[in-house]
C-alpha positions as CSV (number, residue, x, y, z in Angstrom):
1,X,-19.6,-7.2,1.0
2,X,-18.1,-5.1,-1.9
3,X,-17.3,-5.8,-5.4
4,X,-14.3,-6.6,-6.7
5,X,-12.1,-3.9,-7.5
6,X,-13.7,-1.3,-4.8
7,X,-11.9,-0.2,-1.8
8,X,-13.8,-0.7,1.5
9,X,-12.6,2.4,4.1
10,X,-10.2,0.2,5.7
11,X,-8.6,0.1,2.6
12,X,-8.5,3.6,1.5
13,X,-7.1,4.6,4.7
14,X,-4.5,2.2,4.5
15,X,-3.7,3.1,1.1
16,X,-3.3,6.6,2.5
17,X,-1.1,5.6,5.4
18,X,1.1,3.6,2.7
19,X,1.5,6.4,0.3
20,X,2.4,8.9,3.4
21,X,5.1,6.2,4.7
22,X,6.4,5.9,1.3
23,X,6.4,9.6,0.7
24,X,8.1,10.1,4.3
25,X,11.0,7.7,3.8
26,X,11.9,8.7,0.1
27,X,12.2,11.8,1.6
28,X,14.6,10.2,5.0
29,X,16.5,8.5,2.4
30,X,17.0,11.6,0.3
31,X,18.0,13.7,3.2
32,X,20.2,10.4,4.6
33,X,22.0,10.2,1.1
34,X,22.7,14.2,0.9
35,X,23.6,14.2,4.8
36,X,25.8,11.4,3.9
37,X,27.6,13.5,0.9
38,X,27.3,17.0,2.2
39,X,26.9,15.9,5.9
40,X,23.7,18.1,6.8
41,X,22.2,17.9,10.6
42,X,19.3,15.7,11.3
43,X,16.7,18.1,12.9
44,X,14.1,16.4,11.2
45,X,14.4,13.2,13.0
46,X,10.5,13.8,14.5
47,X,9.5,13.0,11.0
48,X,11.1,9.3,10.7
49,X,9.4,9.1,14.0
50,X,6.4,9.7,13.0
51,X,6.4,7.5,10.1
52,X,7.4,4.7,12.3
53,X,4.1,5.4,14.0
54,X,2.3,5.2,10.7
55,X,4.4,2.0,9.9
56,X,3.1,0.4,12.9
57,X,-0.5,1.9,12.1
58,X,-0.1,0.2,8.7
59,X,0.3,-3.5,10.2
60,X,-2.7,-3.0,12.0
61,X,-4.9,-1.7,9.4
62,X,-3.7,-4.1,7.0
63,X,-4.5,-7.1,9.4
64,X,-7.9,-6.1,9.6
65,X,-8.2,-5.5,5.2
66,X,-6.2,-8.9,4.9
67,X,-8.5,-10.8,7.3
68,X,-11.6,-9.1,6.0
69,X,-10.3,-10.2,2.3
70,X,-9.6,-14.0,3.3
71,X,-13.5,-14.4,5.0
72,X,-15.0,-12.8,2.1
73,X,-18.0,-14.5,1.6
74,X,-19.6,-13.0,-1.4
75,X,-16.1,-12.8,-3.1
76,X,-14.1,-15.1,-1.6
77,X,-10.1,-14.8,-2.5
78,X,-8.8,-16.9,-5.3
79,X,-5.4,-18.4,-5.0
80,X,-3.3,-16.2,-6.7
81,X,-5.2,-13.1,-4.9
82,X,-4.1,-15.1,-1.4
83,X,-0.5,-16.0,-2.6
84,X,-0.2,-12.0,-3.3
85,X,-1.3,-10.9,-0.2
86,X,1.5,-13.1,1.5
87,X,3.9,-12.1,-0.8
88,X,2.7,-8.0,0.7
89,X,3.0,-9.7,3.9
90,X,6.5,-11.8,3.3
91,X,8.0,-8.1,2.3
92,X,6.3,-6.0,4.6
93,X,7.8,-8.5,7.1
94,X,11.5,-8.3,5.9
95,X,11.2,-4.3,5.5
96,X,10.1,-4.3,9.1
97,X,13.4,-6.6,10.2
98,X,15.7,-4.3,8.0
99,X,13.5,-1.0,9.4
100,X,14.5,-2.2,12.8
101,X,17.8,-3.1,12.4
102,X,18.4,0.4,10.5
103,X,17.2,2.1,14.4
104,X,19.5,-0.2,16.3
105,X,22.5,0.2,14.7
106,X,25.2,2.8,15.0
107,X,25.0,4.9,12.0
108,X,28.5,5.3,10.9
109,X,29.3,1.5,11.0
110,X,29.4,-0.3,7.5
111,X,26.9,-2.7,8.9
112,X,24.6,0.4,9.1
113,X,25.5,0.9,5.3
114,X,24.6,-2.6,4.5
115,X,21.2,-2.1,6.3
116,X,20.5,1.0,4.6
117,X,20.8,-0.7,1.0
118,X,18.6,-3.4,2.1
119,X,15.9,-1.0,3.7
120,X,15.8,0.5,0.7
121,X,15.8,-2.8,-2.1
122,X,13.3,-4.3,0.0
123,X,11.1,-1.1,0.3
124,X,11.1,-0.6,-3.9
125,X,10.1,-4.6,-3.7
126,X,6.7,-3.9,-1.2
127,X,6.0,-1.2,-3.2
128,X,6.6,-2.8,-6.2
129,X,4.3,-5.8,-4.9
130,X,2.0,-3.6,-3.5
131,X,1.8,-0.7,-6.0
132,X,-1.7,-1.7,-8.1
133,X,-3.7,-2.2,-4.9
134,X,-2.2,1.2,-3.8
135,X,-3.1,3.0,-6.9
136,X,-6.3,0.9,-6.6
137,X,-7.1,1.8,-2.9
138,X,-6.4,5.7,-3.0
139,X,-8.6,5.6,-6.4
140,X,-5.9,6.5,-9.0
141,X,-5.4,5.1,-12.2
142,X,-3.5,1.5,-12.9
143,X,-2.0,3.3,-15.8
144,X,0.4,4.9,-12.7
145,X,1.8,1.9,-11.5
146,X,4.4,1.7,-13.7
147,X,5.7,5.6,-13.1
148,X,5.1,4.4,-9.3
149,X,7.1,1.4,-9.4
150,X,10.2,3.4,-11.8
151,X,10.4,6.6,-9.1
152,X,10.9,4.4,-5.9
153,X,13.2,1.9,-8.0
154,X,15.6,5.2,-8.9
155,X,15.5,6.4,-5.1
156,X,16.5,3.1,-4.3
157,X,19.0,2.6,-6.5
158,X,20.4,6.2,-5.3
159,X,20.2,5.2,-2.0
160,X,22.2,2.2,-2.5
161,X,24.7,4.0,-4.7
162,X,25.2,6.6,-2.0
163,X,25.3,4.0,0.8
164,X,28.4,1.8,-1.4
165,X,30.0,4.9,-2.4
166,X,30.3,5.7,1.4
167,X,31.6,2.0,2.3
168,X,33.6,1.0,-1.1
């Protein structure tokens, strides 16, 4: 097996396929909150579709990481390694829900709003769980997490803003 603190391929890719999902919906959510105040058209709908596809691409590859991390022989998980990973997994989980329910629902109804905020609180919290074994993964610096975790916080938080301003 590997050492601790390398990333195995698995990894890396998935690391990549998280920082192009997060990349892609900071960039929905922008275009969401500046449709919802200027009311712009949403020809670029492919590209939420596509990150859905990576989404689902994303719980795939991380099953296989997570089970490879948990039957790790050499370096066997210690408690607190295992209760983070189902923390990753408790939040992925809830974005997916509030991912879904953001699809379903029509788009102009409050409920949609409500969604929207929670989409984006719970996506800052998987990132923020999730951003040293990112940084880790795609071989950048821990010294970044904390910038990480600060930008997706603030395009949360003006998500959310623009989401209340539009049901308040």
């Amino acid at each position: 097996m590997m050492k601790p603190g390398k990333s195995s391929k698995a990894r890396v890719v998935n690391g990549v396929i998280a920082a192009l999902i997060t990349i892609i919906f900071l960039v929905h959510g922008t275009m969401g909150s500046l449709s919802a105040l200027f009311g712009f058209s949403g020809a670029l709908a492919w590209v939420v579709w596509g990150a859905v596809i990576l989404a689902c691409l994303h719980v795939v590859v991380s099953a296989l990481t997570s089970a490879q991390q948990l039957t790790d022989k050499e370096f066997p998980p210690s408690r607190r390694k295992k209760a983070h990973l189902a923390l990753k997994w408790v939040t992925g989980g809830l974005l997916a829900v509030a991912a879904i329910a953001h699809i379903i629902l029509p788009k102009s109804s409050v409920a949609a709003a409500g969604v929207i905020v929670a989409v984006s609180v719970v996506l800052a919290v998987h990132v923020w769980v999730g951003s040293k074994s990112l940084l880790t993964d795609l071989g950048f610096s821990r010294r970044y997490m904390w910038p990480l975790r600060i930008v997706v916080c603030l395009f949360a938080a003006l998500f959310v803003v623009v989401m209340l301003r539009g049901i308040l």
